[in-house]
N, C-alpha and C positions, 0 to 999 in steps of 0.2 A: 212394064213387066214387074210383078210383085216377088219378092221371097218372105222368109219366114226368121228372120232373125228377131223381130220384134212382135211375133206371135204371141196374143196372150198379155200382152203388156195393153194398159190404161196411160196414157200419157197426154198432159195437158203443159200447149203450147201458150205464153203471154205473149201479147203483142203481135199475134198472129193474125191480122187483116191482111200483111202484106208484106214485101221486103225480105228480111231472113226467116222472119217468125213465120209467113206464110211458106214458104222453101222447108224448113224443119217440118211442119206440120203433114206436111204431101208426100214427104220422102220418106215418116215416119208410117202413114198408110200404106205404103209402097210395101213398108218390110213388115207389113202384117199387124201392126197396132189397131187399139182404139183410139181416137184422139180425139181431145177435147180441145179446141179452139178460145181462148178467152182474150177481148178487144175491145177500147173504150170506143172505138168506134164500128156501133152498134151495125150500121148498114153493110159496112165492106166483111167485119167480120161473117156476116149473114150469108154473104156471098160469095166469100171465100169457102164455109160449109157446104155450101148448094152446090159449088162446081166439083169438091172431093166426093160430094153423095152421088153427083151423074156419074162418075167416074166408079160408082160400084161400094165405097169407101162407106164404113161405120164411123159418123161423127156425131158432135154434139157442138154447139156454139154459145157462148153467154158475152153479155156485155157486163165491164166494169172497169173502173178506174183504178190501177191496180193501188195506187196511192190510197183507196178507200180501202179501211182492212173490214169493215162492215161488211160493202159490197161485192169484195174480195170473199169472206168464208161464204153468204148468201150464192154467190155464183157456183162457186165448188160444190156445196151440198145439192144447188140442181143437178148439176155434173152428175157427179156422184151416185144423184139419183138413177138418172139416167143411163149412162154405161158402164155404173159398179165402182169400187175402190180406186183410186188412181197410185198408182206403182211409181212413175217418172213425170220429174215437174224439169221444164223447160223455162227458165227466168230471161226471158229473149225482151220485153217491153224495156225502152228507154227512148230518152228526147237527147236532141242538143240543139238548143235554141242560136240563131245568128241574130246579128242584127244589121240589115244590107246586107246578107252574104258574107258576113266577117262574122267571128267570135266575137263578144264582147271584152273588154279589157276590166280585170278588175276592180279598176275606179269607177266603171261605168255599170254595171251589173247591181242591178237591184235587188235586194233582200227577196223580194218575194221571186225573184229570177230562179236566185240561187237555191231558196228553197222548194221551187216544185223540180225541182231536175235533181235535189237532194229523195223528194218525196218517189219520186217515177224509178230511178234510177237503182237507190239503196233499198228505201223503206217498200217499196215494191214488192222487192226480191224477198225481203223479211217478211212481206204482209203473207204470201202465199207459199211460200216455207213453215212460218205458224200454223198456217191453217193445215197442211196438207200432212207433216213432220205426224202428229200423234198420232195418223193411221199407220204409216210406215212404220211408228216404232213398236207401236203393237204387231205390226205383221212379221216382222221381223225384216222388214228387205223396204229397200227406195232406193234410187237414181236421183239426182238433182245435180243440172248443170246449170252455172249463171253463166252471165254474158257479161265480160269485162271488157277491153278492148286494147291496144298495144297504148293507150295514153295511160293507162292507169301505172306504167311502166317506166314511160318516158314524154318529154314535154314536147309536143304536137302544138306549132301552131295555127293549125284547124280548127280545133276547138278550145273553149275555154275552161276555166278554173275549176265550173262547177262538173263538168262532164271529167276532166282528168280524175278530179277527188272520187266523185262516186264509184269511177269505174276502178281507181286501187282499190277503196273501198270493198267494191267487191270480192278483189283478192283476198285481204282477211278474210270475210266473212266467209269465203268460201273455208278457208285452211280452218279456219276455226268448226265449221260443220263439219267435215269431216274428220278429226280427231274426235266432239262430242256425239256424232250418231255413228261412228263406225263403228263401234260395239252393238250395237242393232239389227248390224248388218244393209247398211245404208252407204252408199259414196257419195263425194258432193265434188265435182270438179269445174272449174269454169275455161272458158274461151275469151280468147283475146283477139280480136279481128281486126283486118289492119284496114287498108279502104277497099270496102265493098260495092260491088255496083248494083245500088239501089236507090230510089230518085231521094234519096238525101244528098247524091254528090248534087246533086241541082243548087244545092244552100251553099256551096263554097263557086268561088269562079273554076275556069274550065284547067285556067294554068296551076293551081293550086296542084287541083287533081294529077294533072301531070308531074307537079315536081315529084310528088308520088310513087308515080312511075317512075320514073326517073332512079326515082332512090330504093327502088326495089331491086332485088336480083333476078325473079322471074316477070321483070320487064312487064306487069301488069297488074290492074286491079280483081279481083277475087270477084267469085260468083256469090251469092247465096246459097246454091246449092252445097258449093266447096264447104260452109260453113255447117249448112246442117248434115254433112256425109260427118263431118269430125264430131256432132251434138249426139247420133246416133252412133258413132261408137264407144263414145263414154257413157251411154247408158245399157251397152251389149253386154253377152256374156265375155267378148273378149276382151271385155278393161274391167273385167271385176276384182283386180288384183289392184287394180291404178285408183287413188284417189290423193283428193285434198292437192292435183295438180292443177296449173293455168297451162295452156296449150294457146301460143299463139295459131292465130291463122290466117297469114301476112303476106306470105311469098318472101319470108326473107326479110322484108322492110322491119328496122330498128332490131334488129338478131340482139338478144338480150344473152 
């Protein structure tokens, strides 16, 4: 069943093949968006479009590495072309690399490790904020939520150095968006998600995930869906008041 709260809105999901990004992107059709789908990998995102367009749904799909800002504004301007202005950008792409199923430990982690999960994670989020930000500011209005995660917070060890750092990381950069575009008429807020069940938990063993649970108050790991209901209400009219906050969405787990 569809409604109308995100009528009219242009919204483009990153890292939408699958996982959260593909859950935001569906849930966002649901309430009446256009959405535009953007994924390095070219195939899944193709086919995640194809199953929203049987479904009745106005999309649009491009592939890119969000790490490339080249390919990144090239992608958007097809966008663009194609279903008009984009209003709400979605900063959902991010990696965390194991290695066996473990983080790696900081003596073991390789420069060039560290820096494509700096490049995927942060400069991502920058690359298509750059590009997307001068229409918003000329229009006077934008929505941008990142994706940070409860490490950026606190020390998880699930993952490692480089995923903690990016995902604070994000924090700033979101606080800081929002103090410089809310005079535009723009909010920038991001989401902190605690362990979601999506086949990333596949990269940690099974008891990890449990301690997880374990250490939650509502006794379980989160949906994707759970996460994009909270993506789509920070970019409704009911959070136009709210910005430049982080919104765990944990169950509880690590309560800051």
């Amino acid at each position: 069943m569809t409604f109308s709260r995100h009528t009219g809105r242009t919204v483009l999901v990153t890292g939408a093949a699958g996982g959260i990004g593909a859950a935001i992107a569906r849930l966002y059709c649901e309430e009446g968006a256009v959405v535009a789908l953007l994924d390095a990998d070219a195939a899944k995102v193709q086919q995640q479009a194809a199953a929203l367009r049987e479904d009745g749904f106005t999309v649009a799909w491009a592939q890119a590495d969000v790490a490339d800002y080249p390919a990144c504004a090239a992608a958007c301007e097809r966008l663009i072309a194609e279903l008009g202005p984009i209003d709400t950008l979605i900063n959902n792409a991010g990696i965390s690399p194991k290695h066996d199923g473990a983080p790696a430990p900081i003596w073991a982690m390789t420069p060039q490790e560290w820096g494509r999960v700096v490049d995927i994670n942060l400069n991502g989020s920058f690359n298509l904020v750059r590009v997307l930000s001068p229409g918003m500011v000329e229009r006077g209005f934008g929505r941008i939520v990142n994706m940070s995660s409860v490490a950026g917070s606190a020390f998880l060890p699930i993952v490692a150095a480089h995923y903690s750092a990016t995902k604070a990381a994000i924090i700033g950069f979101t606080r800081h968006l929002a103090g410089e575009l809310g005079p535009y008429g723009i909010t920038a807020n991001a989401l902190a998600p605690g362990r979601i069940e999506t086949p990333l938990l596949q990269s940690v063993s099974a008891q990890a995930n449990q301690a997880v649970v374990e250490q939650t108050p509502l006794r379980r790991l989160g949906t994707p869906l759970e996460v994009a209901r909270a993506a789509c209400f920070l970019t409704s009219t009911e959070s136009d008041f709210i910005t430049g906050q982080v919104i765990d969405v944990a169950g509880g787990w690590l309560m800051r």
